[in-house]
C-alpha positions in Angstrom: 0.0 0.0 0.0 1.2 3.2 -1.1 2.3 5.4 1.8 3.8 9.4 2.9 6.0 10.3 5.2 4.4 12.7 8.0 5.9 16.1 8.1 9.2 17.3 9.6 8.6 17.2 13.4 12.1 19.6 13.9 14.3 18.6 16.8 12.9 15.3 17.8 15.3 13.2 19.1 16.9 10.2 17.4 16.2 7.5 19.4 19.0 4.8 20.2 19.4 1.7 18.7 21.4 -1.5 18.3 21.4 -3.3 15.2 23.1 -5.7 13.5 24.4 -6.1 9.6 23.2 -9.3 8.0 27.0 -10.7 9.2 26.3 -10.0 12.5 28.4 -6.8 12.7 26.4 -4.4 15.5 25.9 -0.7 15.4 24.3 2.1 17.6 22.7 5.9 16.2 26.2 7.0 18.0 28.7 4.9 16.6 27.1 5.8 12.9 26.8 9.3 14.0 29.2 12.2 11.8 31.2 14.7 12.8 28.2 17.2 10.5 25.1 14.8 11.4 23.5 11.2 10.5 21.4 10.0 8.0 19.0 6.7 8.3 17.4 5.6 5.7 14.9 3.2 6.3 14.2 0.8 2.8 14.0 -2.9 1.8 15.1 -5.2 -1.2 11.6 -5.3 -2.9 10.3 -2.2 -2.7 10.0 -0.9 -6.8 10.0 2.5 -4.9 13.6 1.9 -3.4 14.5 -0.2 -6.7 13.9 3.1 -8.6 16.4 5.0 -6.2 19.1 2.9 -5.1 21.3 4.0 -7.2 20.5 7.5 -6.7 20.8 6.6 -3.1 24.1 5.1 -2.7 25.6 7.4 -4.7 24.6 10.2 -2.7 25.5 8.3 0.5 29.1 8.2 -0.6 29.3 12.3 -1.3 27.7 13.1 1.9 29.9 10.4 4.1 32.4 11.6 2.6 31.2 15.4 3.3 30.9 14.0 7.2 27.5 13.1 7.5 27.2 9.6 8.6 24.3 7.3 7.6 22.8 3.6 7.7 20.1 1.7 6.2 17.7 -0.3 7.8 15.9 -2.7 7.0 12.2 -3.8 8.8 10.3 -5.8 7.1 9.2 -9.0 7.8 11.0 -11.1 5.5 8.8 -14.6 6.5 6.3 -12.6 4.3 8.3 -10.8 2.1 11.1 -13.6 1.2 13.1 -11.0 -0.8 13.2 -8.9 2.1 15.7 -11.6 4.1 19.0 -10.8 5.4 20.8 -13.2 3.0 19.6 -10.8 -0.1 20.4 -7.8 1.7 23.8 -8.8 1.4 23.2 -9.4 -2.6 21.2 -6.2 -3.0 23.5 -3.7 -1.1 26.3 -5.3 -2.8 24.7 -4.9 -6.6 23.8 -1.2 -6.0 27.1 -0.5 -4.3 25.3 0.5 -1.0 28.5 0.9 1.5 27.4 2.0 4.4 25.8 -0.9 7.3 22.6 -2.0 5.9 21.0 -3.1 9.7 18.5 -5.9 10.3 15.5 -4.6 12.1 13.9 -8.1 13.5 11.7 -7.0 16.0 10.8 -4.0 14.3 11.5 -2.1 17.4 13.5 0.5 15.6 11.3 1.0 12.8 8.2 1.7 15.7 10.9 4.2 17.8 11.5 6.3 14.5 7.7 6.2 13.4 8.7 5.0 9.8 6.1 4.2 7.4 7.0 3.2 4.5 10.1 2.2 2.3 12.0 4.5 1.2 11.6 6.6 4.9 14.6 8.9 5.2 15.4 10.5 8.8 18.0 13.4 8.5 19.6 14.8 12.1 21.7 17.1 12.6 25.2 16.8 14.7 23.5 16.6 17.9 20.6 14.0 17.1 17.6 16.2 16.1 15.7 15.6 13.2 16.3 18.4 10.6 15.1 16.4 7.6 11.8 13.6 6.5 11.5 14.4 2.8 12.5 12.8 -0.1 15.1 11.7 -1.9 14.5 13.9 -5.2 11.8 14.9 -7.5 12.4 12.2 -9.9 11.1 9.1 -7.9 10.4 6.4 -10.1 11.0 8.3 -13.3 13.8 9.6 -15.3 16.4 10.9 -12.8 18.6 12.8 -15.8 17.8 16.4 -14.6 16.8 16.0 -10.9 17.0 17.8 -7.9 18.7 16.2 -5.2 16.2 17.3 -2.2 17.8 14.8 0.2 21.5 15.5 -0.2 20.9 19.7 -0.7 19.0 19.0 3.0 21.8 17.6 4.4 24.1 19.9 3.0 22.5 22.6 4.6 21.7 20.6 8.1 25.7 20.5 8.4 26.5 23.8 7.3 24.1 25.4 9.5 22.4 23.0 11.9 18.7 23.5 10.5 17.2 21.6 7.7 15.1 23.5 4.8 11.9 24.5 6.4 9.9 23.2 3.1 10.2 19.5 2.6 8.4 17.3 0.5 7.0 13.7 2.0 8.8 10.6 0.5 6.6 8.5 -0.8 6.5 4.4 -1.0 6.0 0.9 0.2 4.3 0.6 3.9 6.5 -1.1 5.8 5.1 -4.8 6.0 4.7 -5.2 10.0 4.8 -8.7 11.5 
């Protein structure tokens, strides 16, 4: 079911968390936290709304990491329904769409509840000190043609690390509901 992103609720706080990769590897919001802010990104394998952005994504990933925003995806889904959802194709479809940062395994869902996600792709922009600056998209292309878009999601994070405030117009993502066990 097609789902949007509720509106920018500035300065919430990013709640905790401790995840693991689908190798087991464990991560916290403060370990993946940058020097200029953090970035989670809250998708899944099968989603034809992430499969239209990946690329898009990753890529942008890699210039804001390397920028010093840090960022992690996670996954939520429950995989016993959605089979291409499981941890074993994570690996396979973060490796195909050269996704390098963690991409976390959500099991309970408890991290997907704590952040209010909705829907895959779900993106959750906070500034250096953990307050949420940014819950739009990713660009204005979506599923279409991305060869003249606009990079909403990487000029927001741009901005949250030069000045600590994301842009006070933002536009919902849009996607996949997350599928809840």
């Amino acid at each position: 079911m097609l789902q949007e992103t509720p509106i920018c609720d500035f300065g919430w706080s990013a709640p905790d968390f401790d995840l693991p990769t689908p190798e087991g590897i464990r991560h916290s919001r403060d370990s993946l936290m940058g020097e200029k802010g953090l970035l989670i990104a809250f998708i899944c394998n099968h989603c034809p709304y992430v499969v239209a952005v990946i690329d898009r994504l990753a890529n942008d990933i890699k210039t804001l990491r390397a920028e010093g925003i840090g960022a992690a995806c996670i996954m939520s889904n429950d995989w016993d329904s959605h089979p291409a959802d499981s941890p074993d194709r994570m690996i396979v479809f973060a490796a195909q769409h050269g996704l390098d940062v963690p991409y976390l395994v959500d099991a309970d869902q408890s991290t997907a509840r704590a952040y209010n996600a909705v829907c895959t792709p779900d993106f959750f922009g906070f500034d250096r000190t953990g307050g949420l600056q940014y819950r739009g998209r990713l660009d204005d292309a979506g599923m279409k043609d991305p060869a003249n878009r606009v990079p909403e999601l990487l000029g927001a994070m741009r901005k949250v690390a030069e000045t600590g405030t994301g842009p006070t117009t933002q536009t919902p993502s849009m996607g996949c509901s997350i599928k809840w066990r």
